[in-house]
VMD Tcl script that draws the C-alpha trace (Angstrom):
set ca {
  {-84.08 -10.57 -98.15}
  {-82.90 -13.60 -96.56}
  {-79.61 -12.66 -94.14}
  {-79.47 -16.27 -92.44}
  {-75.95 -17.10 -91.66}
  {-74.61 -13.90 -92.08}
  {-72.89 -11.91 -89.58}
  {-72.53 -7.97 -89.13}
  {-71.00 -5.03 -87.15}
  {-72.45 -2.12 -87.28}
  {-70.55 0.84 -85.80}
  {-72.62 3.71 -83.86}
  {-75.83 1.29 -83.31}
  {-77.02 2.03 -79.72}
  {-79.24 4.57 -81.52}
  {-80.73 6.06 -84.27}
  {-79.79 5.47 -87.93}
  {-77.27 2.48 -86.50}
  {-79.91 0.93 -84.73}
  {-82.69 0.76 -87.44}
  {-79.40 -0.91 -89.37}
  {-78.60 -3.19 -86.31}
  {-81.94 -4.38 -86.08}
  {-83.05 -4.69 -89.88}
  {-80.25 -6.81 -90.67}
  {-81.11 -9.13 -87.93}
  {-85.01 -9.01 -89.12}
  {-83.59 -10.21 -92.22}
  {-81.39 -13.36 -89.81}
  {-77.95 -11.38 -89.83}
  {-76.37 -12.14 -86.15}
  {-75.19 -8.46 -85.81}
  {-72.56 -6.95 -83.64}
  {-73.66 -3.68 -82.15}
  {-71.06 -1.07 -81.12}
  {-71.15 2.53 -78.95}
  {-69.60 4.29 -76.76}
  {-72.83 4.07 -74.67}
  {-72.73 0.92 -72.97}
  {-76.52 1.44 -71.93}
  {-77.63 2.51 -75.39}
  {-75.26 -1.02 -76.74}
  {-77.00 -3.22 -74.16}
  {-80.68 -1.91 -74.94}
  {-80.22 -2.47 -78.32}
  {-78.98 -5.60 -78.04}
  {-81.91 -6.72 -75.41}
  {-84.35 -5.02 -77.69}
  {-82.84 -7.05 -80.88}
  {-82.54 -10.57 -79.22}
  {-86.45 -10.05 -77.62}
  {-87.41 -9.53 -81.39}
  {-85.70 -13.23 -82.16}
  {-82.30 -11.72 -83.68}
  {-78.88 -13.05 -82.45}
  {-76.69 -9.64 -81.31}
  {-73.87 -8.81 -79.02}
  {-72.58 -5.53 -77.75}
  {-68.76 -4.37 -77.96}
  {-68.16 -0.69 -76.33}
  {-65.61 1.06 -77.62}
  {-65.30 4.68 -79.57}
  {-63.89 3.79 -83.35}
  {-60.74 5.71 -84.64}
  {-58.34 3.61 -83.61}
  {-57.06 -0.04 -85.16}
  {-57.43 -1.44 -81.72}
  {-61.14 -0.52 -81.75}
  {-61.96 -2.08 -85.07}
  {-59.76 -5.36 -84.53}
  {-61.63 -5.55 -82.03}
  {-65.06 -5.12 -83.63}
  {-63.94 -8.09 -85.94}
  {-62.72 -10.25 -82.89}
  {-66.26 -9.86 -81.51}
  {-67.86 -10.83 -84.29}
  {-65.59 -14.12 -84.99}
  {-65.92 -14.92 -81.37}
  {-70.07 -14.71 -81.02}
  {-70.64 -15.99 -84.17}
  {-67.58 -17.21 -86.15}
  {-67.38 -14.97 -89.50}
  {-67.99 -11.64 -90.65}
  {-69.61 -10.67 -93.72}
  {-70.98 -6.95 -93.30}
  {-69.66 -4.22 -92.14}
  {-71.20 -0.90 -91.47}
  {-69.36 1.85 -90.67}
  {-71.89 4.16 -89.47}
  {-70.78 5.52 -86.52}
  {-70.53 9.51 -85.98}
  {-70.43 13.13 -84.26}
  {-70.83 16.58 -85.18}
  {-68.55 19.60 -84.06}
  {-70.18 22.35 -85.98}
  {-68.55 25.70 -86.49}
  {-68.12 28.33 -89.14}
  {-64.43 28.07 -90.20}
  {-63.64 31.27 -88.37}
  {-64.75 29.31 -85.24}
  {-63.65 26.02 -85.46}
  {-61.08 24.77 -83.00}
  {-58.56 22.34 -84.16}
  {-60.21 20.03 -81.64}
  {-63.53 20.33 -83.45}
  {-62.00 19.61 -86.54}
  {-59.78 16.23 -85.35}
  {-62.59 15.10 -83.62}
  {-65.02 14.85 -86.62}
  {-62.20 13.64 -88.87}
  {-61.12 11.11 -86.38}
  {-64.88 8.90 -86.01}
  {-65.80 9.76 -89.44}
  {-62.80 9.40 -91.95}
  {-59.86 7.58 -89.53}
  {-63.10 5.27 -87.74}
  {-64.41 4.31 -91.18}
  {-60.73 3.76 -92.48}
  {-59.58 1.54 -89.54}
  {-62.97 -0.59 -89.79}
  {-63.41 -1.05 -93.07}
  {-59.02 -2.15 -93.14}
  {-59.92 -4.77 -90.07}
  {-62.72 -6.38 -92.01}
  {-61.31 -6.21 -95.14}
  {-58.52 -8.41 -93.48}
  {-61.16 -10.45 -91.94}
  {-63.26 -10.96 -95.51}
  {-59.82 -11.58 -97.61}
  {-58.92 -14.47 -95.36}
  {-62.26 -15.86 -95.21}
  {-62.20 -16.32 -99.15}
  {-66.04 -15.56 -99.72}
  {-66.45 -12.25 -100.20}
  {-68.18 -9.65 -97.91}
  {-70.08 -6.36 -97.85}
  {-68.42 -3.30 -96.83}
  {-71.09 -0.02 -96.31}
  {-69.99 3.58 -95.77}
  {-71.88 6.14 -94.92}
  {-71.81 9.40 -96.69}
  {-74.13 12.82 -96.32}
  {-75.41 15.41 -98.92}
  {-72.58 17.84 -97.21}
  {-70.01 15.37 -98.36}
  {-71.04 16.00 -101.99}
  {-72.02 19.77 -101.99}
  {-70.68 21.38 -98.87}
  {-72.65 22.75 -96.29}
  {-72.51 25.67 -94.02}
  {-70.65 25.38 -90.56}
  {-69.86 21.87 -91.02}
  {-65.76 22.33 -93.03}
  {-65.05 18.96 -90.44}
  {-68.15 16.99 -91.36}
  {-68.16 17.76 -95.45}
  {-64.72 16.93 -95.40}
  {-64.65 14.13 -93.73}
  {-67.62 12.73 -95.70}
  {-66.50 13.28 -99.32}
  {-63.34 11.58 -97.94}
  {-65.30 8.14 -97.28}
  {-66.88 8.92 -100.70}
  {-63.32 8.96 -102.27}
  {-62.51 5.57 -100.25}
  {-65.66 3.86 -100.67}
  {-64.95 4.38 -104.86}
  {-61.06 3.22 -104.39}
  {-62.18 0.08 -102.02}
  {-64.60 -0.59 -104.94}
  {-61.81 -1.29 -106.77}
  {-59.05 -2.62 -104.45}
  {-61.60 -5.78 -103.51}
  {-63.30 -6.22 -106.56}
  {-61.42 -9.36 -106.76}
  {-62.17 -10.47 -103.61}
  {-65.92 -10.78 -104.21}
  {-66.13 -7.68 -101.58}
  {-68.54 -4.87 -102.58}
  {-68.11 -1.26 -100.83}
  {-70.88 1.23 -101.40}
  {-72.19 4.25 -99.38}
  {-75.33 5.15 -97.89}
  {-76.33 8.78 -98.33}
  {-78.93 9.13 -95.63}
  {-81.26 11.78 -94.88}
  {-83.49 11.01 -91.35}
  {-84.87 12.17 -88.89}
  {-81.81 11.54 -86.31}
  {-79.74 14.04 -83.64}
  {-77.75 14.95 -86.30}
  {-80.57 16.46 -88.20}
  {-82.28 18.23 -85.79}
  {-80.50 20.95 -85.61}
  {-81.76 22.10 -88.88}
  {-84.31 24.39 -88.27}
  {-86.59 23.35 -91.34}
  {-86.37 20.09 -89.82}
  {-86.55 20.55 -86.09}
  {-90.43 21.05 -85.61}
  {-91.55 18.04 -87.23}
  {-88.77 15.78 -85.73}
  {-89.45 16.84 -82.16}
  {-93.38 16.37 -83.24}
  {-92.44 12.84 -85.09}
  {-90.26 11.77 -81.67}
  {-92.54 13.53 -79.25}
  {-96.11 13.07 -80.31}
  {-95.70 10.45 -83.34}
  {-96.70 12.87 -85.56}
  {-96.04 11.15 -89.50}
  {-93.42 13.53 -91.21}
  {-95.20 15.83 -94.22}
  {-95.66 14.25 -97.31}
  {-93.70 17.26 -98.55}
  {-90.78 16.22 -96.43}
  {-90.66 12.72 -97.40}
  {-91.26 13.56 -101.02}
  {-89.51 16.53 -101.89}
  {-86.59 16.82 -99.51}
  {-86.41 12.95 -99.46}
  {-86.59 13.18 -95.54}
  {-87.74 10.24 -93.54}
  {-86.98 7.96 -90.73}
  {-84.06 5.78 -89.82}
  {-86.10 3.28 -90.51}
  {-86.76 4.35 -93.77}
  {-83.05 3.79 -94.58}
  {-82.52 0.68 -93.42}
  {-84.07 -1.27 -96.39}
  {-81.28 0.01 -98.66}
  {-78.51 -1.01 -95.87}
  {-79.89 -4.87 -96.17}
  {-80.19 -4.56 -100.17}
  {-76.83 -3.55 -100.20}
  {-75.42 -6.67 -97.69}
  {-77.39 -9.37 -99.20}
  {-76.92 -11.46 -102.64}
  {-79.09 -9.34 -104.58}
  {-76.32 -6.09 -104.84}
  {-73.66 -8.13 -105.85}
  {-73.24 -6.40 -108.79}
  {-73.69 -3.20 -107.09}
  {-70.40 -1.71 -106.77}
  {-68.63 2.05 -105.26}
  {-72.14 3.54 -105.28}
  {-73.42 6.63 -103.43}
  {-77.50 5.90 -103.18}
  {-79.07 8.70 -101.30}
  {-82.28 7.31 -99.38}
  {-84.71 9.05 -97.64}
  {-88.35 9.19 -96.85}
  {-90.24 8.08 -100.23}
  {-86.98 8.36 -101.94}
  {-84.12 6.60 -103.59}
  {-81.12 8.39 -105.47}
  {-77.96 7.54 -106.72}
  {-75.44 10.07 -106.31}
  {-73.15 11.00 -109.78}
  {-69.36 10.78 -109.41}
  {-67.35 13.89 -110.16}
  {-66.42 13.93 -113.70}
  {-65.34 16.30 -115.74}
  {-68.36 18.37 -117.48}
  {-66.95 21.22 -119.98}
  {-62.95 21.45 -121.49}
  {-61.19 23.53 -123.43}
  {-58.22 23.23 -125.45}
  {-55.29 26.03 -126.17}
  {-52.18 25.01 -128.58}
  {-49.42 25.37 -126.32}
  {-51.04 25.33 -123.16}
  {-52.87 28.11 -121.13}
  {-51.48 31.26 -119.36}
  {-53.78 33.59 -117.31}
  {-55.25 36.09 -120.10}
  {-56.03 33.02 -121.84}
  {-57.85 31.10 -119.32}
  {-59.66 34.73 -118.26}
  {-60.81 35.29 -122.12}
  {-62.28 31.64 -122.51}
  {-63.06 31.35 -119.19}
  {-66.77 32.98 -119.62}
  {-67.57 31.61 -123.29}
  {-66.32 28.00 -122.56}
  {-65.42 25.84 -119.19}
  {-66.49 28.40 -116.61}
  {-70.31 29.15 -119.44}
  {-72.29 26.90 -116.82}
  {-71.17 27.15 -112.99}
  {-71.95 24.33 -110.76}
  {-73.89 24.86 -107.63}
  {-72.32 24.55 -104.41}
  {-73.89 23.95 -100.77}
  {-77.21 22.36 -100.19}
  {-80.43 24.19 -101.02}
  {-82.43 24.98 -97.85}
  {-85.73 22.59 -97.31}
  {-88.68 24.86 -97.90}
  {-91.95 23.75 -97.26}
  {-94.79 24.65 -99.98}
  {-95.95 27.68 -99.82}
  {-93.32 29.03 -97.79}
}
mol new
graphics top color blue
foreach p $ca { graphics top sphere $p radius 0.5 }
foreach p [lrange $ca 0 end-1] q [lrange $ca 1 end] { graphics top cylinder $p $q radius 0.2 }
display resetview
């Protein structure tokens, strides 16, 4: 993929998934803004892009607000005098059961995820309109956005919400030549090591540079950040522009796209449904075939 002349931001990039993003797109000759609220983690990755040959500049800031993300635009028009991709991958966790969780915990994770994707993807879609030659817009969603997922009420909601956006943007700036799609990652990042199938063979990956089990990779569709980033530099160059309010899951070995919610089973009733009705068809019609809730637990073979 050939990136030359392009310019990105990329929101949570001092580290981790943001960085492998950061620094793929300028492998690929993106000049790329790189944002944190570390201003050592910014600066390293910026120092580490620019001694690879990539063009980057830092901007510190925590995204939520519009100031932030104007301001994320404003860097990138200033260094390098467009903006074509943005990447709104910046975020925390605040995990709780819902018993537990504190209305702080909850605002917290709603206001990076949902409000920081929101306000970015608004300042760039500005930005893109004005520009007149289309862009790339990139979300990022997670398997708890689609399924649920235990202890994390802030994070799944705050995810399916950026799916819901990322499918409206999809068509609000379809005539703009702007394409929004979501990345569903799964890597090995801070955010994942918590999980306790996960956490031995992260800390071995980070620690010793042990590979991750084929198992992992295959199965579970686990892998690196770097692993991700291919998808992130499909999805900003010419090749995806027909791809369009997509959730693609990426991981390890593994590339999925993510079904909408759509209605699966109806019924009909002349006149409408009251209670006994919906209780008597309920088992013999719509409600027959359940769907599954929450993601399934990684289990190794064997186990």
């Amino acid at each position: 993929m050939d990136l030359t002349g392009k310019v990105a931001i990329i929101t949570g990039s001092g580290r981790g998934l943001g960085f492998a993003y950061a620094s793929a797109l300028a492998k690929a000759g993106a000049a790329v803004v790189v944002n944190d609220v570390d201003a050592g983690a910014a600066e390293r990755a910026v120092e580490e892009i620019t001694a690879a040959g990539g063009r980057a500049v830092a901007e510190v800031a925590p995204v939520g607000t519009g100031e932030t993300a104007q301001a994320l635009v404003d860097r990138a028009v200033d260094a390098f005098g467009r903006l074509d991709v943005m990447v709104t991958n910046a975020g925390i966790l605040r995990d709780r059961v819902l018993w537990k969780m504190s209305d702080e915990d909850f605002d917290d994770v709603i206001r990076v995820h949902l409000r920081g994707t929101f306000t970015c993807v608004r300042a760039a879609a500005v930005r893109m309109r004005e520009q007149g030659e289309g862009g790339r817009i990139i979300t990022a969603c997670s398997p708890a956005g689609q399924r649920g997922n235990f202890g994390q009420t802030n994070y799944a909601a705050a995810k399916a919400g950026i799916a819901a956006m990322t499918r409206t943007w999809a068509l609000e700036l379809a005539r703009a030549n702007i394409t929004v799609n979501s990345v569903v990652p799964i890597a090995a990042t801070e955010m994942t090591r918590t999980i306790p199938a996960f956490a031995p063979h992260v800390e071995a990956l980070e620690n010793n540079g042990e590979p991750l089990p084929d198992w992992l990779r295959k199965a579970e569709g686990f892998g690196t950040p770097e692993d991700v980033a291919g998808l992130v530099v499909f999805l900003a160059s010419d090749a995806a522009a027909a791809v369009n309010g997509q959730c693609v899951g990426v991981g390890g070995d593994k590339l999925a796209l993510w079904s909408h919610p759509q209605e699966i089973a109806t019924a009909y009733a002349d006149g409408g449904w009251n209670a006994d009705a919906i209780a008597a068809a309920w088992p013999v019609s719509v409600g027959r075939e359940p769907q599954s809730y929450g993601i399934p637990a990684p289990q190794a073979p064997g186990a």
